[in-house]
N, CA, C and O atoms as a GROMACS GRO file, in nm:
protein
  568
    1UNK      N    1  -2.104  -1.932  -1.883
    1UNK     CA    2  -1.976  -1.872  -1.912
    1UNK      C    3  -1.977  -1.728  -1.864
    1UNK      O    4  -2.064  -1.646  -1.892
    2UNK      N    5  -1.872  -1.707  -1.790
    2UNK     CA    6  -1.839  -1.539  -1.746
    2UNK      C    7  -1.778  -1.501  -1.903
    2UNK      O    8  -1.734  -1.566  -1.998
    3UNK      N    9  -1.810  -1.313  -1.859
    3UNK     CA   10  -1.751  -1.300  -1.965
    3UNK      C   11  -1.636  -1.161  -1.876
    3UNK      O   12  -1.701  -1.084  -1.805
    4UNK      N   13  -1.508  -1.139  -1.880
    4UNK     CA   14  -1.483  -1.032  -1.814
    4UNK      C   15  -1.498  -0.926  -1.926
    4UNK      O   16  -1.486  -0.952  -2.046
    5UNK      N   17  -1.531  -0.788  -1.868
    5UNK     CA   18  -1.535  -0.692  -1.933
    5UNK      C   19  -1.429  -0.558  -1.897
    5UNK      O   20  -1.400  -0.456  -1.960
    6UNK      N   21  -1.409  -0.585  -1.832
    6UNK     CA   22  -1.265  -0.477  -1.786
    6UNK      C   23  -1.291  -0.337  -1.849
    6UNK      O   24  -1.230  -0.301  -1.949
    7UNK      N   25  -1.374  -0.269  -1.793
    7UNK     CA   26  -1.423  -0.132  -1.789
    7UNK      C   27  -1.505  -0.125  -1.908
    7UNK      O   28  -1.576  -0.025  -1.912
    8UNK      N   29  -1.517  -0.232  -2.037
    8UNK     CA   30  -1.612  -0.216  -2.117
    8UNK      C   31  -1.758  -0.235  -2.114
    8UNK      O   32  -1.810  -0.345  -2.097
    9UNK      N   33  -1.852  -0.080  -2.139
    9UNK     CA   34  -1.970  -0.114  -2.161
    9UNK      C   35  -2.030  -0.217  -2.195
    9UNK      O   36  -2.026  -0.241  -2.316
   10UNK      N   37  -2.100  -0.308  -2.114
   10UNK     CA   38  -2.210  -0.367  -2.150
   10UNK      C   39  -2.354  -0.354  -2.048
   10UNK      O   40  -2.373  -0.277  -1.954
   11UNK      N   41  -2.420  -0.432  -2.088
   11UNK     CA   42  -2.550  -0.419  -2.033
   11UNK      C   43  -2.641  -0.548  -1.975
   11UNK      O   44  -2.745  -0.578  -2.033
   12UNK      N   45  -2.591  -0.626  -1.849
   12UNK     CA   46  -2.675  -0.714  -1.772
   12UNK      C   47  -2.864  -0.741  -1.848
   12UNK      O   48  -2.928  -0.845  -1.837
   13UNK      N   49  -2.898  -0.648  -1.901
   13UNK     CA   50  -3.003  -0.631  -1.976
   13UNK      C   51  -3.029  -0.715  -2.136
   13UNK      O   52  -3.121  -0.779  -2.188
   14UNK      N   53  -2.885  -0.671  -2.177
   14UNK     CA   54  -2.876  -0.710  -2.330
   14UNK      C   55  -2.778  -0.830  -2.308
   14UNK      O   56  -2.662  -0.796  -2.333
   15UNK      N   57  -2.786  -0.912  -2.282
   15UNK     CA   58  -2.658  -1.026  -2.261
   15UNK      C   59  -2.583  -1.049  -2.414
   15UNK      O   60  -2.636  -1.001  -2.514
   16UNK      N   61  -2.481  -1.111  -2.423
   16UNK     CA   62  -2.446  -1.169  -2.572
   16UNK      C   63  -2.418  -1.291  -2.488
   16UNK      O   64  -2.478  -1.285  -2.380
   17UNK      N   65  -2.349  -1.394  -2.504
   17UNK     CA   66  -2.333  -1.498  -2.492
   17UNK      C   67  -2.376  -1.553  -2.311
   17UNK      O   68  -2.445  -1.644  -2.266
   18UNK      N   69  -2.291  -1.438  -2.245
   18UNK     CA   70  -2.223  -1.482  -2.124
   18UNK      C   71  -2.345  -1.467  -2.016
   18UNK      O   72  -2.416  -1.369  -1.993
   19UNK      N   73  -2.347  -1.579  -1.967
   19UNK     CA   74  -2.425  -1.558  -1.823
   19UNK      C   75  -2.417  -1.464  -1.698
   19UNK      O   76  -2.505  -1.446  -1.614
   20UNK      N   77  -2.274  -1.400  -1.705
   20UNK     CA   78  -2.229  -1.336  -1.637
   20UNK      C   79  -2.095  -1.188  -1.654
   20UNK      O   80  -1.980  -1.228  -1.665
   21UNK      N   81  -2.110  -1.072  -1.654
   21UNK     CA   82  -1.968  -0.999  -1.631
   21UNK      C   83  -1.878  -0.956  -1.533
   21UNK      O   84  -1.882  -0.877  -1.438
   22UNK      N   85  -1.822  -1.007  -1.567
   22UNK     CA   86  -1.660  -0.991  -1.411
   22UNK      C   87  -1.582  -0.864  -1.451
   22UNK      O   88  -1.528  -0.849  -1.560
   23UNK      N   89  -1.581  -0.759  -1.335
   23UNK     CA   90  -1.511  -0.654  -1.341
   23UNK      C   91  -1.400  -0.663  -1.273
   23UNK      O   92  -1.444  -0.665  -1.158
   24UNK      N   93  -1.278  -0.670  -1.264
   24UNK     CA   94  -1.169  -0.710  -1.156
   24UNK      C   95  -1.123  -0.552  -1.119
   24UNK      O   96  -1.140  -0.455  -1.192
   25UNK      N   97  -1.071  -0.554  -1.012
   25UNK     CA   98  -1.031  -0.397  -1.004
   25UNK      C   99  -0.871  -0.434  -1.049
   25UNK      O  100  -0.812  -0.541  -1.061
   26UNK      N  101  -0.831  -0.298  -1.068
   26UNK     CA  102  -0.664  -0.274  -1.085
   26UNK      C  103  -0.609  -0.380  -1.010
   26UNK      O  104  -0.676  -0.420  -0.915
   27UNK      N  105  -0.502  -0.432  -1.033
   27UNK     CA  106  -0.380  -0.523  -1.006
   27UNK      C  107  -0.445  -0.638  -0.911
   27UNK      O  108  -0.386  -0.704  -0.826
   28UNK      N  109  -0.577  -0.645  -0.946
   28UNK     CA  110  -0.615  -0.780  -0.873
   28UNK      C  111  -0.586  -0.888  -0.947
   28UNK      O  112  -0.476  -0.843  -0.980
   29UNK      N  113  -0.589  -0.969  -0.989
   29UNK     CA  114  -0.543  -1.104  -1.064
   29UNK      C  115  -0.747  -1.201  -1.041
   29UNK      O  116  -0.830  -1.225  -0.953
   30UNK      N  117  -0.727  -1.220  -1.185
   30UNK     CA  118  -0.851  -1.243  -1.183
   30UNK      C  119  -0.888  -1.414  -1.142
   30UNK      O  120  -1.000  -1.459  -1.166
   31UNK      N  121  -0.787  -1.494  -1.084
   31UNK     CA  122  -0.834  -1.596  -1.013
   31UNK      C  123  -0.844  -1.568  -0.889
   31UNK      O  124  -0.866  -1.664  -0.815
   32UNK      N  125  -0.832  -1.431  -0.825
   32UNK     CA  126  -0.839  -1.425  -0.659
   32UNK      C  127  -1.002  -1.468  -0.623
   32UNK      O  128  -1.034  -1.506  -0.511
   33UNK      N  129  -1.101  -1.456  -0.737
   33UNK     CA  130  -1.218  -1.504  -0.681
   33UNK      C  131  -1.237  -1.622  -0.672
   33UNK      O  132  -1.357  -1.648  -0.663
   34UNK      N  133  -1.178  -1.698  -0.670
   34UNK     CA  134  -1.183  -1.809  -0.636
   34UNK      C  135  -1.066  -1.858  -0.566
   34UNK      O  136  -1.006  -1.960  -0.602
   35UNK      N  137  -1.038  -1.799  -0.482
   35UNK     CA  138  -0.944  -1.852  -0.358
   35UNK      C  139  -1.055  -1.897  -0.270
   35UNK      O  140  -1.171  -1.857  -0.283
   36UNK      N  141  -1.014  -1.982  -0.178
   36UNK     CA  142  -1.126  -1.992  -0.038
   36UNK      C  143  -1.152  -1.908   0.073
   36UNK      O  144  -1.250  -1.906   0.148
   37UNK      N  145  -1.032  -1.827   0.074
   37UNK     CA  146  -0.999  -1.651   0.170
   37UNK      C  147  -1.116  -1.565   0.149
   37UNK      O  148  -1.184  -1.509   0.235
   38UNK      N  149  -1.134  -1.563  -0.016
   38UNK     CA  150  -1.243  -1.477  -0.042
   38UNK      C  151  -1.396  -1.491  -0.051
   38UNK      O  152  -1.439  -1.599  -0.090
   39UNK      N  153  -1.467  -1.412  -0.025
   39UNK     CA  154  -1.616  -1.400  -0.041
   39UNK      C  155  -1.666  -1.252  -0.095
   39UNK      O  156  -1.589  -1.159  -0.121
   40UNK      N  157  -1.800  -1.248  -0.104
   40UNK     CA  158  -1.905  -1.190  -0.195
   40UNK      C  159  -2.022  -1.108  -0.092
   40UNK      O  160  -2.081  -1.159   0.003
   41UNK      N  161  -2.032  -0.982  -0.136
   41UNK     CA  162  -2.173  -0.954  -0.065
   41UNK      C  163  -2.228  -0.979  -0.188
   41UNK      O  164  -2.160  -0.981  -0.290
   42UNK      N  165  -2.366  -1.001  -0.185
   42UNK     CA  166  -2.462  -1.037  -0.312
   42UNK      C  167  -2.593  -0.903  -0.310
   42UNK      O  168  -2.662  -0.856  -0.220
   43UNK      N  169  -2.583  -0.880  -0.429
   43UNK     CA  170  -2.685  -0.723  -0.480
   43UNK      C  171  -2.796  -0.773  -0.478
   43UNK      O  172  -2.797  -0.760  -0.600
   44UNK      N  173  -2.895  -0.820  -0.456
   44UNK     CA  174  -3.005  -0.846  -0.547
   44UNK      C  175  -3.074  -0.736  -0.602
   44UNK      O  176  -3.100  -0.645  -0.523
   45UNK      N  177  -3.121  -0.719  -0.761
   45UNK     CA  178  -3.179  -0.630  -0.836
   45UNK      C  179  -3.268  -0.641  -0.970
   45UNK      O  180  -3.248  -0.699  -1.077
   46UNK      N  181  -3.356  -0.577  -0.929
   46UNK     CA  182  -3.495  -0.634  -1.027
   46UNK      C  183  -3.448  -0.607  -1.180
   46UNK      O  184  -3.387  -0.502  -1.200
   47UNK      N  185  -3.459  -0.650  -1.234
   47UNK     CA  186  -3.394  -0.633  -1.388
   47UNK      C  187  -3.402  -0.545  -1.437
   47UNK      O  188  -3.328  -0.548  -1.536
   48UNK      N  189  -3.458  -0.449  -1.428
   48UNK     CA  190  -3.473  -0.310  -1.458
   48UNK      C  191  -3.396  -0.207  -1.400
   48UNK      O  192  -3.382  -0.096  -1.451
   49UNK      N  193  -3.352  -0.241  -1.302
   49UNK     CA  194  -3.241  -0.174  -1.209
   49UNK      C  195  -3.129  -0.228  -1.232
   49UNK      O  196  -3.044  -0.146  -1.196
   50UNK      N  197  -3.064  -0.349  -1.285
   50UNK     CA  198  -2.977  -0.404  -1.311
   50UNK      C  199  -2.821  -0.251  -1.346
   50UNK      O  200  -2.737  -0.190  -1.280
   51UNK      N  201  -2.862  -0.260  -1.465
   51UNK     CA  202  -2.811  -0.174  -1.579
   51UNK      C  203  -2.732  -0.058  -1.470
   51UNK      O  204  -2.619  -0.080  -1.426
   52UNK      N  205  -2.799   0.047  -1.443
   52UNK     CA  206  -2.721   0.118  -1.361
   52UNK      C  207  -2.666   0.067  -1.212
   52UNK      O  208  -2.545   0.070  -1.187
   53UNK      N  209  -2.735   0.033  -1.141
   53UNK     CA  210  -2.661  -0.102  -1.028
   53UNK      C  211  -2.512  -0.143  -1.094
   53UNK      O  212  -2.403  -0.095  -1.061
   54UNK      N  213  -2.532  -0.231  -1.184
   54UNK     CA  214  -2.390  -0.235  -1.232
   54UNK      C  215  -2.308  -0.141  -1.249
   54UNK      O  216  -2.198  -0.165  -1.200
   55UNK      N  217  -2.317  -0.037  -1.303
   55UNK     CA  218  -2.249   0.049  -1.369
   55UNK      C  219  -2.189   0.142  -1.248
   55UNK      O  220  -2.078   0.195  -1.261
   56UNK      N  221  -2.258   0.156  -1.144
   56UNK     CA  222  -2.225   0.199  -1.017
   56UNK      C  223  -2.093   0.117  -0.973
   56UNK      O  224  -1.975   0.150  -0.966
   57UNK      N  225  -2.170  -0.018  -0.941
   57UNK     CA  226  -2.015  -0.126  -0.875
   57UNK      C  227  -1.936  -0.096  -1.002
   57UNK      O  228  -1.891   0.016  -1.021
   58UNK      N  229  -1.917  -0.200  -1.092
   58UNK     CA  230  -1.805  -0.155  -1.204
   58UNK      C  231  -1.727  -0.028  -1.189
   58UNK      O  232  -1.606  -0.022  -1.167
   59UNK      N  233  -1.804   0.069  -1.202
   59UNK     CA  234  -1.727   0.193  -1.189
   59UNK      C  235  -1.637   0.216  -1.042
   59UNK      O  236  -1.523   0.263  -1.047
   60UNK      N  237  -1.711   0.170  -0.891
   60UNK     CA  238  -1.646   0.183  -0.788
   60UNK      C  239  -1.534   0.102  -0.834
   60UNK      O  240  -1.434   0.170  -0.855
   61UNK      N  241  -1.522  -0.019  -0.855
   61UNK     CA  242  -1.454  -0.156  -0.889
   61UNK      C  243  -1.312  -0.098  -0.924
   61UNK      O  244  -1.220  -0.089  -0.843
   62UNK      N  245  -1.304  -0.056  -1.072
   62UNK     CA  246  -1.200  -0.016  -1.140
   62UNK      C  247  -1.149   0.127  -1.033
   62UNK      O  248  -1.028   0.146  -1.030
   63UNK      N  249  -1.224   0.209  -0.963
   63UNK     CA  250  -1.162   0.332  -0.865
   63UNK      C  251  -1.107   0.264  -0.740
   63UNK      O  252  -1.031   0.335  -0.675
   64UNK      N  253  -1.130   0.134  -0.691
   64UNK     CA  254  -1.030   0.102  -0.575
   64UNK      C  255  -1.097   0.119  -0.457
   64UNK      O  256  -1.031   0.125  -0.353
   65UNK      N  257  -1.278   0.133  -0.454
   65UNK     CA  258  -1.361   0.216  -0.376
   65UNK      C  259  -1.413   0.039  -0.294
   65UNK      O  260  -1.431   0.013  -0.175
   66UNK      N  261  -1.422  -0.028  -0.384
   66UNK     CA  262  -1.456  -0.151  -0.319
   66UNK      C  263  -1.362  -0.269  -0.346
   66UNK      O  264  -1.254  -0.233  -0.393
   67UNK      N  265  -1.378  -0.411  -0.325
   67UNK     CA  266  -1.305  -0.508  -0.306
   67UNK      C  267  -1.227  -0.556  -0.431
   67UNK      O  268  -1.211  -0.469  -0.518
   68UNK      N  269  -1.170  -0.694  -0.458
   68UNK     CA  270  -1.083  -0.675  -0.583
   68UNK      C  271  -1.154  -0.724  -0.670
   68UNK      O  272  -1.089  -0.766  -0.766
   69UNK      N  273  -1.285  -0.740  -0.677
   69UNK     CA  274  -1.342  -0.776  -0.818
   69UNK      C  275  -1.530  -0.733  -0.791
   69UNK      O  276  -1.577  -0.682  -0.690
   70UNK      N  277  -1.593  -0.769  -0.897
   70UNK     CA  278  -1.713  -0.755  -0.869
   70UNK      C  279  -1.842  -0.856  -1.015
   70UNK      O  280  -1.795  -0.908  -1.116
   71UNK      N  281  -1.877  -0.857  -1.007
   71UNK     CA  282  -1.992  -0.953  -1.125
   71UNK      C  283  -2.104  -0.963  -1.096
   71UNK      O  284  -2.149  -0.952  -0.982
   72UNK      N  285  -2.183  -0.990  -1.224
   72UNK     CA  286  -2.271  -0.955  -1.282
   72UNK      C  287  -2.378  -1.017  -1.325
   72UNK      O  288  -2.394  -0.994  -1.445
   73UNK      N  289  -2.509  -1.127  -1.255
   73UNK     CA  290  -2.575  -1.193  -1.376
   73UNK      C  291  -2.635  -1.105  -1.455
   73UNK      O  292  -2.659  -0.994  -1.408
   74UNK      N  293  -2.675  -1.140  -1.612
   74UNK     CA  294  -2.735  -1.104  -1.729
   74UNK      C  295  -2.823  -1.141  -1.704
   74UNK      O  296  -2.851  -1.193  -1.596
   75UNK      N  297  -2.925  -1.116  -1.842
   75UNK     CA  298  -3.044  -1.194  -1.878
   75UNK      C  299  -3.056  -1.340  -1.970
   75UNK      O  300  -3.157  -1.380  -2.029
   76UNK      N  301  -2.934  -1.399  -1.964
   76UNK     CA  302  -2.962  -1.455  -2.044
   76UNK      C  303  -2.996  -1.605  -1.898
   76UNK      O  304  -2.948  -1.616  -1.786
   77UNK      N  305  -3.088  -1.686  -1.967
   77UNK     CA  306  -3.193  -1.798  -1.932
   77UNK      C  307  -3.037  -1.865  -1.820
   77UNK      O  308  -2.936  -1.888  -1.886
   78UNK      N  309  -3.030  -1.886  -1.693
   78UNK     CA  310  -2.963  -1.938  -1.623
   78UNK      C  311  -3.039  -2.049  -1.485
   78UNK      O  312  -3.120  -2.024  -1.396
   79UNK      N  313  -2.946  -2.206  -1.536
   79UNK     CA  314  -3.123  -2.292  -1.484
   79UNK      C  315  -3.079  -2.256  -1.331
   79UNK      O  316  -3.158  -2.302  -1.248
   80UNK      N  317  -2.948  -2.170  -1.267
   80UNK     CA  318  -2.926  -2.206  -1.095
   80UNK      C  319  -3.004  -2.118  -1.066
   80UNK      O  320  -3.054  -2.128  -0.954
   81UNK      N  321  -3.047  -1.997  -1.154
   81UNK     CA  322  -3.124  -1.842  -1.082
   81UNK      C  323  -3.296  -1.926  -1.030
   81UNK      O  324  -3.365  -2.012  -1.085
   82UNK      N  325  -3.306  -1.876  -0.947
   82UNK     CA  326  -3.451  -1.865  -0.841
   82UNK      C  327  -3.553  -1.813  -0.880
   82UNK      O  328  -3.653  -1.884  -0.874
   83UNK      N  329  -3.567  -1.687  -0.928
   83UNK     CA  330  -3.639  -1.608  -1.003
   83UNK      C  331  -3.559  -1.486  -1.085
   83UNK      O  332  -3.437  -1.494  -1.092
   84UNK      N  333  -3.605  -1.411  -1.126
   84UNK     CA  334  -3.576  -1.269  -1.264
   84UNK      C  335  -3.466  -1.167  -1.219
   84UNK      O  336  -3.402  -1.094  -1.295
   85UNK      N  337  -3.455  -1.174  -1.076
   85UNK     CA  338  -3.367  -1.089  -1.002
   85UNK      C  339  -3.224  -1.117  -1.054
   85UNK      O  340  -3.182  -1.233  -1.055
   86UNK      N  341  -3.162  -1.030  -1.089
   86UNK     CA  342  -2.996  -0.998  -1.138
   86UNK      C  343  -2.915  -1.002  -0.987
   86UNK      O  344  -2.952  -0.944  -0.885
   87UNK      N  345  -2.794  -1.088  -1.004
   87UNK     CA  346  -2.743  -1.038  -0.856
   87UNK      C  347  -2.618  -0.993  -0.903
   87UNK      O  348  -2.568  -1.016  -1.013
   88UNK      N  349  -2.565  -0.918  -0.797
   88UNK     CA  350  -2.414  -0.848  -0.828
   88UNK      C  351  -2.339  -0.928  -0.725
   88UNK      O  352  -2.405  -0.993  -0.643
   89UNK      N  353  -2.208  -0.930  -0.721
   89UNK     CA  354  -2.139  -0.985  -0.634
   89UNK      C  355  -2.037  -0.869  -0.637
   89UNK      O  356  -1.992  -0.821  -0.742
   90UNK      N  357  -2.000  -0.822  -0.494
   90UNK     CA  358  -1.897  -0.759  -0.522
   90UNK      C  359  -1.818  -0.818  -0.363
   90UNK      O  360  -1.839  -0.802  -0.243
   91UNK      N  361  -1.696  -0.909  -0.469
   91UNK     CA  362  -1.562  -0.985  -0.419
   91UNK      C  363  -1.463  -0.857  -0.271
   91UNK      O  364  -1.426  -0.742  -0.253
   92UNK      N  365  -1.467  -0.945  -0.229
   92UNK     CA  366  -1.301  -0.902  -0.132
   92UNK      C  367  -1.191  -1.009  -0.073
   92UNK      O  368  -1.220  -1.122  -0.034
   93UNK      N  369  -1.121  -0.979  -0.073
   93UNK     CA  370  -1.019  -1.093  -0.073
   93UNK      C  371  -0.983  -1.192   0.019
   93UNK      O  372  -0.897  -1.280   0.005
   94UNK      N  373  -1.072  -1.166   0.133
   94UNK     CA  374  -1.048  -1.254   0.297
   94UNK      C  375  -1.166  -1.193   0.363
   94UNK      O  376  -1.195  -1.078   0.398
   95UNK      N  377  -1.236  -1.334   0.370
   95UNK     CA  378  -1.390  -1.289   0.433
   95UNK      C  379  -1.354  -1.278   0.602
   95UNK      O  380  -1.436  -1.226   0.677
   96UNK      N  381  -1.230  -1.330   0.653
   96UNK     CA  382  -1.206  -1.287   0.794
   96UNK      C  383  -1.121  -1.135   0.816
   96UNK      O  384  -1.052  -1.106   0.914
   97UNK      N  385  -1.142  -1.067   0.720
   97UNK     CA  386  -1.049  -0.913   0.741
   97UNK      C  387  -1.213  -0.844   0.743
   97UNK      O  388  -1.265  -0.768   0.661
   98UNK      N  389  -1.266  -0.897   0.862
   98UNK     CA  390  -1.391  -0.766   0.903
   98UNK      C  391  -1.398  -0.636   0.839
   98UNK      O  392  -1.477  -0.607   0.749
   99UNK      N  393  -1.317  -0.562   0.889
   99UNK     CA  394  -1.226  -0.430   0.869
   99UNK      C  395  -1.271  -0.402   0.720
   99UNK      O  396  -1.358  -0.316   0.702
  100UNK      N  397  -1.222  -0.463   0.621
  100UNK     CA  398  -1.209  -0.470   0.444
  100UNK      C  399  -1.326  -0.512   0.438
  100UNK      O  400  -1.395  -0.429   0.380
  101UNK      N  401  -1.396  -0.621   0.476
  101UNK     CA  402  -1.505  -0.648   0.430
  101UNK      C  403  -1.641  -0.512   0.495
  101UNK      O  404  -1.741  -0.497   0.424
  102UNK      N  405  -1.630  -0.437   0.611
  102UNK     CA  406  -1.719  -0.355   0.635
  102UNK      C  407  -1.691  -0.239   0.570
  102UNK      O  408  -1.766  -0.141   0.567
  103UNK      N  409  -1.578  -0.248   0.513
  103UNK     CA  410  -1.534  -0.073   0.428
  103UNK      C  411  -1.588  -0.108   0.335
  103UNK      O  412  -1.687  -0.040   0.312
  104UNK      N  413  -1.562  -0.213   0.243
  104UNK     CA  414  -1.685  -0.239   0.104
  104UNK      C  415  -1.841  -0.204   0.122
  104UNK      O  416  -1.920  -0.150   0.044
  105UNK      N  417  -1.857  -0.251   0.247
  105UNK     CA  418  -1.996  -0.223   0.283
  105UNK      C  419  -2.068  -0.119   0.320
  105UNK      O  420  -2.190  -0.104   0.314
  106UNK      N  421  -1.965  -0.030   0.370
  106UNK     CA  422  -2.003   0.094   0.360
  106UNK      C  423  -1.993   0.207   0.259
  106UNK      O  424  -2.060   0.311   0.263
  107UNK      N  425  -1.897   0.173   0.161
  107UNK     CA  426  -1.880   0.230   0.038
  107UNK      C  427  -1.985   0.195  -0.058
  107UNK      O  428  -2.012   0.270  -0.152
  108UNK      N  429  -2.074   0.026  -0.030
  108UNK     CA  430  -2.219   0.044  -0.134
  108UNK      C  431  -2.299   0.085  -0.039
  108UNK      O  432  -2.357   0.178  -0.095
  109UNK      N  433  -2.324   0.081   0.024
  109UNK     CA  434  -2.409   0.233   0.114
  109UNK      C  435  -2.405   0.377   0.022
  109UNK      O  436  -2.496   0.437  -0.034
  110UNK      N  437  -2.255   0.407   0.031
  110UNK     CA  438  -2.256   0.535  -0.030
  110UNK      C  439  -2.269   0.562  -0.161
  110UNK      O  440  -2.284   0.673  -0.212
  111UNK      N  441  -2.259   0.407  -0.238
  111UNK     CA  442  -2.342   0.459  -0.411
  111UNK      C  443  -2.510   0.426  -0.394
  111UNK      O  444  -2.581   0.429  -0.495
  112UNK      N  445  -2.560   0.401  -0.282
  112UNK     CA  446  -2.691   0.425  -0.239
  112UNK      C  447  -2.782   0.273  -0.233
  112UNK      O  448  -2.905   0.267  -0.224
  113UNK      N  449  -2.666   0.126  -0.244
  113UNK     CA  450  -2.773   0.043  -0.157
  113UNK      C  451  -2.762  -0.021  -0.041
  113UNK      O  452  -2.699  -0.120  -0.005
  114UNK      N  453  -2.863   0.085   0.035
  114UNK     CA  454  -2.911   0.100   0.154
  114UNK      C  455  -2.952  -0.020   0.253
  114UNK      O  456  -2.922  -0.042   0.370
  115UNK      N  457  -3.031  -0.086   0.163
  115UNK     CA  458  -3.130  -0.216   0.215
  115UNK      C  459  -3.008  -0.318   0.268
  115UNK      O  460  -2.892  -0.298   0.231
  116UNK      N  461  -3.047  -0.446   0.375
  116UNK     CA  462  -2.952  -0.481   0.463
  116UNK      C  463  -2.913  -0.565   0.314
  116UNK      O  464  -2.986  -0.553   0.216
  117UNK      N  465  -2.806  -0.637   0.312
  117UNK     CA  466  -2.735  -0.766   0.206
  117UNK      C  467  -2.660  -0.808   0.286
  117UNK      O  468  -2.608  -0.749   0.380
  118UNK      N  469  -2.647  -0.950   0.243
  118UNK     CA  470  -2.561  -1.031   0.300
  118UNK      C  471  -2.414  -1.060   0.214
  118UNK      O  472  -2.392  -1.031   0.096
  119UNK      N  473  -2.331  -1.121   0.302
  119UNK     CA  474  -2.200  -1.176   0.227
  119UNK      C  475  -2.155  -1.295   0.280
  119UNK      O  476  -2.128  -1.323   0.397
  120UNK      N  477  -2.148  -1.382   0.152
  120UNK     CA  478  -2.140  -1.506   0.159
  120UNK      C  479  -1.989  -1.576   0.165
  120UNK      O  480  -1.943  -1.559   0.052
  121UNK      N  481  -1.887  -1.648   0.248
  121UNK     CA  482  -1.762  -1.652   0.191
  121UNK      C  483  -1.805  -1.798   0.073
  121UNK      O  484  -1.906  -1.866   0.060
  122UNK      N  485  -1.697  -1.797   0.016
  122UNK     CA  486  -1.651  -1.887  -0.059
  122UNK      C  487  -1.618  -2.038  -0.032
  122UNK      O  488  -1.577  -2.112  -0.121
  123UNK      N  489  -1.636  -2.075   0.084
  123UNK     CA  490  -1.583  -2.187   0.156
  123UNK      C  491  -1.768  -2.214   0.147
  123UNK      O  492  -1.795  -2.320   0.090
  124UNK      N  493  -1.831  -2.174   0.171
  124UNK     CA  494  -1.973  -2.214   0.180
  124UNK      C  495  -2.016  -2.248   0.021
  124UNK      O  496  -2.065  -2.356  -0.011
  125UNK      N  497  -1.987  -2.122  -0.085
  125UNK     CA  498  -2.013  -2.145  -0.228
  125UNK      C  499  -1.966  -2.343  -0.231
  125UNK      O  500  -2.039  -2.442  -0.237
  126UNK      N  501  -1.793  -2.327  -0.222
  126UNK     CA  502  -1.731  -2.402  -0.276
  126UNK      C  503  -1.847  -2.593  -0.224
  126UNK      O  504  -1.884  -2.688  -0.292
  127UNK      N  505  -1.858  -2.562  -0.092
  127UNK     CA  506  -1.945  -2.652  -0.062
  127UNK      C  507  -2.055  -2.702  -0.156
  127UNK      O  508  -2.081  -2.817  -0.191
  128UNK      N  509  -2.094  -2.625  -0.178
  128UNK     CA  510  -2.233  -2.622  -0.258
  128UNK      C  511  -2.347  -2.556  -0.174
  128UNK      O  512  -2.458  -2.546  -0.227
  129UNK      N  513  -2.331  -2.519  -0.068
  129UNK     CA  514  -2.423  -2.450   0.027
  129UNK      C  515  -2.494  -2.353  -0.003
  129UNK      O  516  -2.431  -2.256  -0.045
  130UNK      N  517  -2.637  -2.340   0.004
  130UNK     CA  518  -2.706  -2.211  -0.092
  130UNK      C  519  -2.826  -2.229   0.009
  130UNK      O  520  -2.859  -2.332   0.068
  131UNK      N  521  -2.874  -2.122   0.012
  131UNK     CA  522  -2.993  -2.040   0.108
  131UNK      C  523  -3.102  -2.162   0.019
  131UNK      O  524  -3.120  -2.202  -0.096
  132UNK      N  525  -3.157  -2.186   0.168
  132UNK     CA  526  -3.286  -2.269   0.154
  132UNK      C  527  -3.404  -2.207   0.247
  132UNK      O  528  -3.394  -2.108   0.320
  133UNK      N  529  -3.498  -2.275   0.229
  133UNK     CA  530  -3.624  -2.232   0.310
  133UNK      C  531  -3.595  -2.249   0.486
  133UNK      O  532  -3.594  -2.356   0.548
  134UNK      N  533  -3.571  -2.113   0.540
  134UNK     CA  534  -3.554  -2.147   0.727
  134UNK      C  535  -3.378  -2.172   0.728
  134UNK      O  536  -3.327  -2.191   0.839
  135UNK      N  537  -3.306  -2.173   0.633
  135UNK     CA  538  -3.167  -2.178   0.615
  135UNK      C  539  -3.050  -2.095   0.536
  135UNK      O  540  -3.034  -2.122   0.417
  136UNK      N  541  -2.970  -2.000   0.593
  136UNK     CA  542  -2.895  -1.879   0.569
  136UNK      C  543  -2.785  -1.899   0.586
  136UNK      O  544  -2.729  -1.961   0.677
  137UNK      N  545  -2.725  -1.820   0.451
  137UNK     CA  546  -2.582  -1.933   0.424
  137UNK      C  547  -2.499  -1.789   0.445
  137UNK      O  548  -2.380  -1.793   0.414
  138UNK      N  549  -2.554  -1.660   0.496
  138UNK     CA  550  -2.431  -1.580   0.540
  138UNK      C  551  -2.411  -1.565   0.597
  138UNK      O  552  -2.477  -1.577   0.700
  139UNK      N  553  -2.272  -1.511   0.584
  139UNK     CA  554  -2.137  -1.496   0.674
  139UNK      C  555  -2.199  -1.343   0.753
  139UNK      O  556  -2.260  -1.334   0.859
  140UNK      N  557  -2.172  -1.269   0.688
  140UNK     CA  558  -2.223  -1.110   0.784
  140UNK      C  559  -2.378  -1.103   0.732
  140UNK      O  560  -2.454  -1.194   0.698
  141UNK      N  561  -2.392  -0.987   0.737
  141UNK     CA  562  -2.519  -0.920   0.710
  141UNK      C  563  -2.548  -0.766   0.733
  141UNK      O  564  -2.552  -0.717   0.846
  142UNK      N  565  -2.558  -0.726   0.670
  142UNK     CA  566  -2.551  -0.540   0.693
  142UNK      C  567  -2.630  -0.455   0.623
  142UNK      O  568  -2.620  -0.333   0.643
   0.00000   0.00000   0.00000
């Protein structure tokens, strides 16, 4: 279960129920993540880094600095996760608007992650398509 939090503190660290928190930015409508238009760059972050990682996107999220939504795994026990790593997703609304999708990407550059990430659209999620051994399910990479 997502849980949205709409600018309220929480902590990827301390979970309560939800497997996940969804930050939507201003006047996005919170089923746009799941249109097929849209896709995800994915954070990966050691659980200890989680906490502020989030708090970075979230905060860009609600300022209009990145795409129209963004989320969050917790800690709580999830059987699809791989290993301990927290991922962030931060949404934009049409994985073919290059343009929008490289301005997100350069705006988490500028809250400082550096390291390359990929972005996955949604047409691949919806598949069921997920990174395997020798097999890469993204769309860009930066």
């Amino acid at each position: 279960m997502q849980c949205s939090v709409q600018g309220k503190e929480f902590s990827p660290q301390r979970p309560p129920r939800c497997t996940g928190f969804v930050q939507d930015a201003p006047g996005s409508a919170p089923e746009a993540i799941e249109d097929e238009h849209a896709g995800k760059w994915l954070i990966f972050q050691e659980p200890e880094a989680a906490d502020d990682a989030w708090k970075k996107v979230r905060d860009a999220t609600v300022s209009l600095d990145l795409g129209i939504s963004a989320k969050v795994s917790t800690a709580k026990p999830n059987p699809d996760s791989r290993d301990s790593r927290r991922v962030i997703y931060v949404y934009t609304k049409d994985w073919a608007d290059e343009a929008d999708v490289m301005r997100v990407r350069e705006n988490l550059k500028n809250l400082g992650f550096i390291d390359r990430i990929g972005y996955k659209r949604n047409l691949e999620t919806f598949a069921g398509e997920y990174a395997q051994k020798g097999k890469r399910v993204t769309y860009y990479s930066a």
